[in-house]
C-alpha positions as CSV (number, residue, x, y, z in Angstrom):
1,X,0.7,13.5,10.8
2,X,3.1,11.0,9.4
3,X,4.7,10.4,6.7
4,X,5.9,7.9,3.8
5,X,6.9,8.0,0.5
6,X,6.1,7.5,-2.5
7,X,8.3,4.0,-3.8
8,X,11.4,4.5,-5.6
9,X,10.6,8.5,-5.1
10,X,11.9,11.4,-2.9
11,X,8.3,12.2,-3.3
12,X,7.4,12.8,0.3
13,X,3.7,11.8,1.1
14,X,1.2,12.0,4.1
15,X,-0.1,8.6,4.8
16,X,-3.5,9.9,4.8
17,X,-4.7,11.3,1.4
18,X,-7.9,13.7,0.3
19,X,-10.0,12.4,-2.1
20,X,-11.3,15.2,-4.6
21,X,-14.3,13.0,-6.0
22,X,-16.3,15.0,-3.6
23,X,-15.3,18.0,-4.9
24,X,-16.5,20.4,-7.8
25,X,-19.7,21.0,-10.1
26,X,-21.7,17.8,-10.4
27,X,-22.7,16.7,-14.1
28,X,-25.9,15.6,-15.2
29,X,-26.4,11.8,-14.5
30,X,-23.4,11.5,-11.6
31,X,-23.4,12.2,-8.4
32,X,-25.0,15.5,-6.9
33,X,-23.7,15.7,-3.1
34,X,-19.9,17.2,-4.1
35,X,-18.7,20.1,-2.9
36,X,-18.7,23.6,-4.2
37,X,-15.8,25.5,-4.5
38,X,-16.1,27.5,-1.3
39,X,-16.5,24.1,0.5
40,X,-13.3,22.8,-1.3
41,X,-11.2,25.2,-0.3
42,X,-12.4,25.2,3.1
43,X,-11.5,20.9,3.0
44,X,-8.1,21.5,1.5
45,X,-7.4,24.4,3.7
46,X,-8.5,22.4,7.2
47,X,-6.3,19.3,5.4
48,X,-3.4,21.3,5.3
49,X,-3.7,22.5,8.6
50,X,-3.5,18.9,10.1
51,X,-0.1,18.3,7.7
52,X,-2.0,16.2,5.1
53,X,0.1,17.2,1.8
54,X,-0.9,14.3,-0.8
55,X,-4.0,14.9,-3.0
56,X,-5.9,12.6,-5.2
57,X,-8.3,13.6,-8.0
58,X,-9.7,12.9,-11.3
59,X,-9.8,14.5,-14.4
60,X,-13.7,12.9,-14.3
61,X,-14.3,14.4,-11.0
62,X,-17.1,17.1,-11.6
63,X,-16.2,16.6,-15.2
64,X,-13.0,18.5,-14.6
65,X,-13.6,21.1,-11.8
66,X,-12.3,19.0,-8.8
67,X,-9.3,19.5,-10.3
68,X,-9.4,23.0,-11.4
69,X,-10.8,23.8,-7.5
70,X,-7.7,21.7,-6.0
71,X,-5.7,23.6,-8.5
72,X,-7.3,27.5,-7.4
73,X,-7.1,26.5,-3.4
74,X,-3.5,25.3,-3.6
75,X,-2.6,28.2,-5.2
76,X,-4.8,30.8,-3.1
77,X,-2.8,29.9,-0.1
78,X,0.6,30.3,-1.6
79,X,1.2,26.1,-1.1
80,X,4.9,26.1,-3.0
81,X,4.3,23.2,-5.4
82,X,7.7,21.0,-3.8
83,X,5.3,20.9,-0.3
84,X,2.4,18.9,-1.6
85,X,2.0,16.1,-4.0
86,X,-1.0,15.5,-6.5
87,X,-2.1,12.6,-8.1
88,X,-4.7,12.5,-10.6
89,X,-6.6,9.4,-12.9
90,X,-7.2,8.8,-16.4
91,X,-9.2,6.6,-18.5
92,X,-13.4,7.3,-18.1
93,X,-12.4,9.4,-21.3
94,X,-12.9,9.0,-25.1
95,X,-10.3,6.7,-26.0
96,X,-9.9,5.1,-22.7
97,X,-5.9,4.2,-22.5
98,X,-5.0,4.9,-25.6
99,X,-1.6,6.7,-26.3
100,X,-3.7,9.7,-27.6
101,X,-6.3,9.7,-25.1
102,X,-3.3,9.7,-22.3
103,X,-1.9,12.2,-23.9
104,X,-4.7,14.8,-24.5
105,X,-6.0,13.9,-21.0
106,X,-2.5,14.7,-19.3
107,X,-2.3,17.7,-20.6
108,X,-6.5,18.7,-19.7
109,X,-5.2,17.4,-16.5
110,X,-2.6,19.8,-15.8
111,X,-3.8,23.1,-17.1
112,X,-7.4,22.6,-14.9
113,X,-4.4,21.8,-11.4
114,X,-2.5,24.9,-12.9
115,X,0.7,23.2,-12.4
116,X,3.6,21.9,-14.6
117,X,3.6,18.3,-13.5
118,X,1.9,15.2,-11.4
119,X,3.6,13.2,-8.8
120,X,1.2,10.6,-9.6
121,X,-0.6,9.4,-12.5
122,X,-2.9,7.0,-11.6
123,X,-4.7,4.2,-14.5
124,X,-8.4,4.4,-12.9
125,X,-9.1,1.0,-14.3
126,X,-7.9,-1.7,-16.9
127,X,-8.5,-1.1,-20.5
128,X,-9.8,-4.3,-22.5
129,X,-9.7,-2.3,-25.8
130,X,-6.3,-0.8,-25.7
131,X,-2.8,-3.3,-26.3
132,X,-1.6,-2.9,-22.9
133,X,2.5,-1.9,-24.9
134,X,0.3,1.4,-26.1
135,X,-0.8,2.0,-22.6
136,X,2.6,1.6,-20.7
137,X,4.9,3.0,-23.5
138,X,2.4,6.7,-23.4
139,X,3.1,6.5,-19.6
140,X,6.6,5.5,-19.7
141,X,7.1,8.8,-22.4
142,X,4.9,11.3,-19.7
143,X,7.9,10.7,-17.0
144,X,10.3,10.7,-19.3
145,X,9.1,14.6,-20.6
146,X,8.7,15.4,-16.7
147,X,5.0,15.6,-16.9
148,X,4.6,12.9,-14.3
149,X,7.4,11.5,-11.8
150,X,5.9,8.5,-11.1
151,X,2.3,6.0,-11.9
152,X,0.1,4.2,-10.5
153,X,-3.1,2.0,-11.4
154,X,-6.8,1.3,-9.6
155,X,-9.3,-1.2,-9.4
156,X,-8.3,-3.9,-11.8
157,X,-7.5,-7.8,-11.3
158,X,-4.0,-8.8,-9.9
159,X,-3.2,-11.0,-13.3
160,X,-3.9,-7.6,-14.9
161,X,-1.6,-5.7,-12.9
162,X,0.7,-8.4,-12.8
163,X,0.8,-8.8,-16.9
164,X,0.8,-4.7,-16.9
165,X,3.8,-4.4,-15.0
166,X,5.4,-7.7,-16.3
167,X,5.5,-5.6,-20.1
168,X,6.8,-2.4,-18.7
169,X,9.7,-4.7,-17.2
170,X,9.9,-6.2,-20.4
171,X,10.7,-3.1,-22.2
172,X,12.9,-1.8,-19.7
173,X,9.5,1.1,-19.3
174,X,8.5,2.5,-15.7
175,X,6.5,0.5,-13.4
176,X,3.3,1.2,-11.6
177,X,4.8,1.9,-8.2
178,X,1.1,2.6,-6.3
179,X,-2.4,0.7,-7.0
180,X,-5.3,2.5,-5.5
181,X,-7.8,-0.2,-4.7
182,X,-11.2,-0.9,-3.1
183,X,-10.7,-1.8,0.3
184,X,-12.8,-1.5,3.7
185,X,-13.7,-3.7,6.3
186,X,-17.3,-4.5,3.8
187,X,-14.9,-5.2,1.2
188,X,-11.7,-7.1,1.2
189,X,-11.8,-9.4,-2.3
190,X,-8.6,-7.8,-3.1
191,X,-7.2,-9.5,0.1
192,X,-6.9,-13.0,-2.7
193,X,-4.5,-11.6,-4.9
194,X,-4.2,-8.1,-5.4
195,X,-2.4,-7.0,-2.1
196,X,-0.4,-9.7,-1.7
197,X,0.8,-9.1,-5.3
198,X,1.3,-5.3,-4.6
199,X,3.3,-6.5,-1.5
200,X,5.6,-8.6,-3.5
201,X,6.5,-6.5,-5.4
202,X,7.0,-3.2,-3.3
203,X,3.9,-1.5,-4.5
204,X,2.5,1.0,-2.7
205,X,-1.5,0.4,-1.6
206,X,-3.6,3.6,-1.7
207,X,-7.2,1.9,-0.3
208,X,-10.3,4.4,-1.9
209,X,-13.5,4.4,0.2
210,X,-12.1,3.4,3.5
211,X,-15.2,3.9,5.4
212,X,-17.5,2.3,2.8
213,X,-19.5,5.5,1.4
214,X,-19.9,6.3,5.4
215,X,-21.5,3.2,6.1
216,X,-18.6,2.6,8.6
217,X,-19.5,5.9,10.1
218,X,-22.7,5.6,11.0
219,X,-23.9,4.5,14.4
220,X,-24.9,1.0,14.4
């Protein structure tokens, strides 16, 4: 396996990630073909075994219980919390970006992982309700209590990301240092402005559904 890191982190990362939005109870009206528990722990068990240590999830992913099943496996097999890093997503909440929804969610977040803190905190889109100085000043406060080390955003337009991390610069706040966006070789819009953007400026890209649902997978 190999490795990277995290930018402007000690936060040592494999550069291939498990997704946990196929894992947990599914909810009425979303998606029905995620793992149970049992099968989780069987994924992040056979992902540990190949030296993947980075895990992404969502406190929306099987309304909560990807991340309490990530939480349960990691601790079954005695993983010291140092040895792997978890990132997790906000804002398909009440309150979206808010600073009160962050911080309620944060804290949901972390009890269902059982753990004390998130090496990533990841924005899972771009609020158009919220001021963006609410959003970026409740993140900004999570790292500085030690609840997260670092953040990162998803799926939004560059000028958004650019504008976000333009106002944390302003106010002397963290920047997002990682931007999990849609990328295969079906999709590659963000190829205009979004990934040069994130290259500019030394952000690491986290590309979600590589393989296109499976659709890359399949024999043609």
């Amino acid at each position: 396996m190999k490795y990277s890191h995290i930018p402007g982190t000690d936060i040592k990362i494999s550069k291939l990630a498990i997704g946990g939005m196929s894992f947990g109870i599914p909810a009425v009206k979303t998606y029905r073909w995620i793992l149970d528990e049992d099968q989780t722990d069987k994924m992040v068990q056979y992902a540990l075994d190949l030296g993947i240590n980075f895990f992404d999830t969502a406190n929306v992913y099987g309304t909560g219980t990807s991340e309490e099943f990530i939480g349960k496996s990691l601790k079954k097999h005695q993983i010291p919390r140092d040895q792997v890093a978890i990132a997790s997503k906000v804002y398909f909440n009440d309150g979206r970006l808010s600073k009160e929804a962050i911080n309620r969610e944060i804290d949901g977040t972390l009890k269902r992982l059982g753990t004390d803190y998130l090496d990533l905190y990841i924005i899972h889109r771009f609020d158009y309700d919220h001021p963006i100085e609410e959003t970026m000043a409740a993140l900004n406060n999570l790292i500085e209590e030690g609840k997260v080390r670092a953040i990162g955003a998803s799926a939004m337009y560059g000028y958004q990301f650019q504008n976000m991390q333009h106002i944390a610069e302003k106010n002397g706040w963290h920047q997002f240092v990682a931007m999990e966006n849609h990328y295969n070789l079906l999709y590659r819009e963000d190829k205009r402005e979004l990934i040069p953007i994130c290259k500019q400026d030394g952000v690491m890209l986290m590309p979600y559904s590589p393989l296109a649902g499976g659709h890359l997978a399949r024999p043609t």
